[in-house]
N, C-alpha and C positions, 0 to 999 in steps of 0.2 A: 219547359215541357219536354223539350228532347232529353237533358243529360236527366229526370226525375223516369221518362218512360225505360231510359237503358239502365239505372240503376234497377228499377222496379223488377225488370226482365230477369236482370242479376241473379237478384235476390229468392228468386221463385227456386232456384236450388240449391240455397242454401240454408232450409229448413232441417234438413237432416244433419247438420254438421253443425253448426252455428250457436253460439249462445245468444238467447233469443233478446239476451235485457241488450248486450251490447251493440247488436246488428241493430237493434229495435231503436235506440236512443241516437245513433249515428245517421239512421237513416232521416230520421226525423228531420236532424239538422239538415242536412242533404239536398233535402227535401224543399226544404223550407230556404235554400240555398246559404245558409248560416256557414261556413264553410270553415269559418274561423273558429267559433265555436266546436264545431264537430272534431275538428282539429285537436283544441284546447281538450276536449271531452277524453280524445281516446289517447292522447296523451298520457294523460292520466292514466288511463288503464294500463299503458305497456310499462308506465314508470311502478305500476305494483306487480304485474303478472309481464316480464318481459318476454317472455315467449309466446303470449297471447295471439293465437293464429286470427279469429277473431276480430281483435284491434289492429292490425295490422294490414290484414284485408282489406277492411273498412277506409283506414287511410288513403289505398290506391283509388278507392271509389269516391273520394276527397277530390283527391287529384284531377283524375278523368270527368270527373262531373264541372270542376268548376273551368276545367279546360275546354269541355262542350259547351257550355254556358256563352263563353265569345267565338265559339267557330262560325266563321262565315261560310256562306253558301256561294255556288254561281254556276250559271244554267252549261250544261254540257252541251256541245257538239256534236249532240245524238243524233243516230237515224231516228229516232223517235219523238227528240225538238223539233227537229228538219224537216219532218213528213208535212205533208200538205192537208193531212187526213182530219186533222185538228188543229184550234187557232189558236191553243192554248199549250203552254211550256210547263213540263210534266217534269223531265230530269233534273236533278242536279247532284254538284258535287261537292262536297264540304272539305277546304281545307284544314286539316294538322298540324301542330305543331309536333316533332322529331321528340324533342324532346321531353314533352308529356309521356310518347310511349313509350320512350327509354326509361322513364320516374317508374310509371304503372307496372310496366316491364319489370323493372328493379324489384320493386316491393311486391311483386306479386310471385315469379319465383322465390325469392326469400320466405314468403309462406309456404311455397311448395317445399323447401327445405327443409321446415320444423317438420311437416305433416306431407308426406307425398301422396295420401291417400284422398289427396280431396281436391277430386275432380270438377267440384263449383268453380273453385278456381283456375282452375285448368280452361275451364268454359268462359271464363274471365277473360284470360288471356286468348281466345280464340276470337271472341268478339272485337277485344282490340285490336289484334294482327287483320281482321278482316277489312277494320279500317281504312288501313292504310293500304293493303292487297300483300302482306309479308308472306307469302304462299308458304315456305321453306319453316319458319316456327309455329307458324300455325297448323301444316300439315301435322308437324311434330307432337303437338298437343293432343292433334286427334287420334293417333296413332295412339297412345300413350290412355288417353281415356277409351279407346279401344279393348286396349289390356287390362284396362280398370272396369268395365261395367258389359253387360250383357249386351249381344249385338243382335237384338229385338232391329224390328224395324223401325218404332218408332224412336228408339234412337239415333238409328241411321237417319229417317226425314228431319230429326231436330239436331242432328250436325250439318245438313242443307242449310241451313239456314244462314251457315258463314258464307259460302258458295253464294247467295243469292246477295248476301253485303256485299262480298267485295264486289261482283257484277253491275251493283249500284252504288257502292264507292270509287270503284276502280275504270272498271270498263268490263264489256258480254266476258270478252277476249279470257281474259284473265279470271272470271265467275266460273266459265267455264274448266278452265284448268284446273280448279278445284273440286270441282261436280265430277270432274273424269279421275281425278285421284280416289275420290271417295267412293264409286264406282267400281277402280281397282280393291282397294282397300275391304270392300262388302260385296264379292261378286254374286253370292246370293241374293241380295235385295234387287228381285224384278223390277221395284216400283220406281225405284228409283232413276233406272233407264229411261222410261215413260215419263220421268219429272224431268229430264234432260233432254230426251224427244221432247217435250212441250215447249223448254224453252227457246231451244233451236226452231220449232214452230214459231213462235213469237216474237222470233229474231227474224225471220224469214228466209233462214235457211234450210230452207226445203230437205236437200240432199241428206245433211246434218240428222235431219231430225227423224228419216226415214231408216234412215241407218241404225237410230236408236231403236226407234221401236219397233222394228227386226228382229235387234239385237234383244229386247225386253217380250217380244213374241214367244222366243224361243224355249221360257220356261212353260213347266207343266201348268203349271199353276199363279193364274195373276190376280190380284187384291181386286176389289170394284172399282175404285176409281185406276188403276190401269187400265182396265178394260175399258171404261168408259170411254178416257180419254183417248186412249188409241182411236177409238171409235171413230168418236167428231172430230177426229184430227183429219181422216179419212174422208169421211164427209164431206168438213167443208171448201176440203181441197178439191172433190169431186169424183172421188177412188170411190166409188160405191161399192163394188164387192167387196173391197179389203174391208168399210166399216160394217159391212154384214155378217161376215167373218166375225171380227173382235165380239159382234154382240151378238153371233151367236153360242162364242165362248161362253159370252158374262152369261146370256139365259141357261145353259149348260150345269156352270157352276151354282147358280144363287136361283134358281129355277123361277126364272122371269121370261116375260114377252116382251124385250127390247125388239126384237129379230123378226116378229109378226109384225110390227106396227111399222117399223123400215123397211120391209121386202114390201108389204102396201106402198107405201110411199116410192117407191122404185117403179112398180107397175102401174101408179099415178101418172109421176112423172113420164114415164116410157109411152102409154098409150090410152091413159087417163082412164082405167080399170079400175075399179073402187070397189073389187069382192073381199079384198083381203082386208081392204081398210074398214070396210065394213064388218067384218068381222069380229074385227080388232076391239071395235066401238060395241060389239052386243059381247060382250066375253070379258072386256080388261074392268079391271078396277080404276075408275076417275080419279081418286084419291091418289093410288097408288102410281098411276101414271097420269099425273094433272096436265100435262104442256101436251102429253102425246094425245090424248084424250081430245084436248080442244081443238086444236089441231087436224086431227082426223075428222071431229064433228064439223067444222066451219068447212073443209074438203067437201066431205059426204053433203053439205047444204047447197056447196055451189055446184056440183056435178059434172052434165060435159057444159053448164055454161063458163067454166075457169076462161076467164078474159085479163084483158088489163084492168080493169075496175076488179075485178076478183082477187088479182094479185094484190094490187094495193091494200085493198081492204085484209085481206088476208097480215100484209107484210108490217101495216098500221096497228097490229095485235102483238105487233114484236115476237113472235113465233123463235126459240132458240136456234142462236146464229146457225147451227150444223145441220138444220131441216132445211134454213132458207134456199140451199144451193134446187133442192128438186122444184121449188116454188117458181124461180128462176128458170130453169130446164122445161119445165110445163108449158111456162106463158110461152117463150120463145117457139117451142115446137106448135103451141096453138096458133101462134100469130106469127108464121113464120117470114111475114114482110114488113113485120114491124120492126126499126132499129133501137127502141127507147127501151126492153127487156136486156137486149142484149147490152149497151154500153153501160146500162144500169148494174148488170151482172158483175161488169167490167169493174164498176167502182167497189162492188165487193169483193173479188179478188184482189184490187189493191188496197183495200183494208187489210187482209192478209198478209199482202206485200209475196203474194203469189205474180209479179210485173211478169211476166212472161204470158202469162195467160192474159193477166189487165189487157196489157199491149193489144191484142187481137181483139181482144169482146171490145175496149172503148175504142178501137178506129172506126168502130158502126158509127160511132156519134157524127163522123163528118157528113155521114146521111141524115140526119133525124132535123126536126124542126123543133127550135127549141125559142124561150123567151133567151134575151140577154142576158139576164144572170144566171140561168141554166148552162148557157152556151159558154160564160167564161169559165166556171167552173169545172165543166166538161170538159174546157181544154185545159185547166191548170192539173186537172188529175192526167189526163194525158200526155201530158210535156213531163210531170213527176215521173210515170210508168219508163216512159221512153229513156229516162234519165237512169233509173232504178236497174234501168238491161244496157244501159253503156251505147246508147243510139243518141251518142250526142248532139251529133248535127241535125237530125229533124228534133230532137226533142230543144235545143237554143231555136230552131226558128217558131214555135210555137212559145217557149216564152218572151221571143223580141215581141212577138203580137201581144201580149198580155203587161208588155210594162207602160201599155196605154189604157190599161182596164182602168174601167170605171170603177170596182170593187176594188178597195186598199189590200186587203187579203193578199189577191190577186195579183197584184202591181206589185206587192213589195218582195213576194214570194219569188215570184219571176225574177225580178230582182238580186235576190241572194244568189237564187242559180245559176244565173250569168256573170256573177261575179267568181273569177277566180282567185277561191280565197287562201290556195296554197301560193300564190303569188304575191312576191312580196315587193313591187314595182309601188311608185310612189304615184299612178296610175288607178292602181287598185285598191291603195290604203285611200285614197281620195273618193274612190266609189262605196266603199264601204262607209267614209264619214257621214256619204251625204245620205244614206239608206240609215243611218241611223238616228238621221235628224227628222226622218218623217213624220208626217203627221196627219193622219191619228195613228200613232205608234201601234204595229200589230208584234208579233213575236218577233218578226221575222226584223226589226227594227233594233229590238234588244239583243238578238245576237250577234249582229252586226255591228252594235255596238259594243260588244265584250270583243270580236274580232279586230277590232279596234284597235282597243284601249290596249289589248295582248301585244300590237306593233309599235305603239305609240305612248301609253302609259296612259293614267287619269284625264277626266277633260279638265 
């Protein structure tokens, strides 16, 4: 499935260049993983047409495929394995063989050779290099199909797309140096600042990502989803003016009521004033704005009774994540003795991986009355927070309490983080074996176990 979806990708432009019987019959095999065949096939071809750009192409995508065919996988050492926010392992990272990209490498220049006009290939090669994270020929590529093709935007976001492989081949670090090249490279494309703020959002770095979209502010004029995004980045980080701001750019431009239905929601939150929101609801089109619409109606329903059963029922509608922050804000200010808004708040910031803020909203939890598996979980988000901001010594002694939880989660997680696993003492290779022998194996057991086997070799 992997090397059939990257050839598939390939191929999408290579309709304008390509002869169609020979790409057509090649892929087949490919496809069909006949490798040998496909081989055999265009062989033939170059042995009657030997300058056949075509067939020769087609061979690197031989190569490459049947080389992806045995690449293994293995789970990375992400913040994002790591987090405590989910139980489940999302990253990884696939190792290369050198010298497959050297092959692909080979024979794919060599086509550039007969024909340098054919920037498919070019895109070929940029998908490869992104592989492996070769920043320095791939730049080069893009540069190059730069000079070759029209620097529209949506070319610019469909050469993002090497930038977002290597970040998930490579590492953020290195994703990102290529976003900042390409950045350099189109300093016209606003949007693209705003796709670089997002991912710095989603890395969780704040600072990063505020700088972008500053720096993406500062045009005249910004596409819809800029603005958007800008928006709920503002949001749900808690910046209310700055995302009222952005949307009342976007209604300016695209002559919308983003900006009516948020400043409601501002003066909700603030002092539970519901003219605007009401408003909002006899004026907007339901269709046109479905979530804000609902939203605004289930408000206008509850009134000044907004409680915690309000909240809930409200937050049980899944209401989109960049509203929930005034939902949060409300209840707290209604129920201003209750601690169960506020550390709840808390675990939504560190969804965010906003820990600075977590830190403060879930230290309410040590007031609040909770069941015990409320209460472990409360505190393994809170030992995470405290970790996330370099408050290590309270944040170990909340997970030394937690590697007696009764929840595996729990236990094993606390676990990981108290091991120190840049530590390479025969101490710690020992603590890591026996967290990876647990059982019932959570994530947190199988990286522990790759931490491992990385010291010590296979079991």
């Amino acid at each position: 499935m992997r090397s059939s979806l990257f050839l598939l990708s390939l191929l999408l432009s290579l309709r304008l260049w390509a002869q169609p019987d020979v790409v057509a019959q090649a892929t087949q095999f490919i496809v069909a993983k006949e490798y040998a065949k496909a081989n055999r096939y265009l062989d033939s071809v170059l042995k009657k047409q030997k300058r056949n750009v075509d067939a020769l192409m087609m061979k690197g995508n031989v190569v490459l495929n049947a080389a992806l065919d045995t690449t293994q996988s293995v789970w990375l050492f992400s913040t994002e394995n790591e987090s405590v926010l989910h139980s489940e392992l999302r990253d990884k990272k696939s190792t290369y063989d050198p010298r497959m990209l050297a092959q692909v490498e080979a024979i794919w220049l060599k086509c550039l050779s007969w024909d340098k006009r054919r920037t498919d290939i070019r895109k070929g090669l940029c998908s490869v290099y992104s592989l492996y994270g070769a920043q320095q020929p791939l730049l080069q590529q893009i540069r190059r199909i730069k000079q070759q093709q029209a620097a529209d935007d949506e070319q610019v976001y469909s050469l993002a797309t090497y930038a977002r492989k290597v970040k998930a081949e490579v590492g953020f670090r290195e994703g990102m140096q290529v976003y900042t090249s390409l950045a350099a490279l189109y300093p016209q494309v606003a949007g693209l600042r705003c796709d670089i703020a997002s991912e710095y959002f989603y890395q969780g770095d704040l600072k990063s990502c505020f700088q972008w979209l500053d720096s993406c502010s500062r045009f005249s004029r910004l596409d819809e989803t800029s603005l958007l995004n800008g928006a709920f980045i503002y949001s749900q980080l808690g910046y209310f003016e700055d995302a009222l701001h952005w949307l009342q750019r976007y209604d300016t431009t695209y002559q919308r009521s983003m900006s009516v239905f948020y400043r409601g929601l501002m003066n909700f939150a603030e002092d539970g004033n519901m003219t605007q929101l009401r408003q909002f609801v006899q004026q907007a089109d339901s269709n046109l704005y479905f979530e804000e619409y609902k939203l605004a109606t289930r408000l206008l329903e509850a009134d000044t009774a907004f409680g915690l059963s309000t909240f809930n029922a409200c937050m049980a509608t899944n209401p989109p994540e960049w509203y929930q922050p005034f939902l949060y804000v409300r209840t707290m200010k209604k129920n201003a003795t209750a601690c169960e808004p506020m550390y709840r708040y808390g675990m939504y910031q560190n969804r965010l991986r906003n820990f600075s803020a977590a830190v403060q909203l879930l230290a309410e939890g040590a007031n609040c009355t909770m069941t015990e598996e409320q209460h472990q979980l409360w505190l393994l988000q809170y030992a995470y927070a405290l970790h996330q901001t370099n408050n290590h010594p309270m944040a170990h002694s909340y997970f030394l309490q937690l590697t007696e939880s009764p929840i595996p989660f729990c236990r094993q997680a606390a676990t990981y983080f108290l091991i120190n696993r840049e530590d390479t003492s025969d101490k710690t290779t020992e603590a890591l074996y026996r967290l990876s022998q647990a059982q019932p194996a959570t994530k947190y057991a199988v990286l522990a176990q790759q931490h491992w086997m990385n010291r010590r070799g296979p079991f």
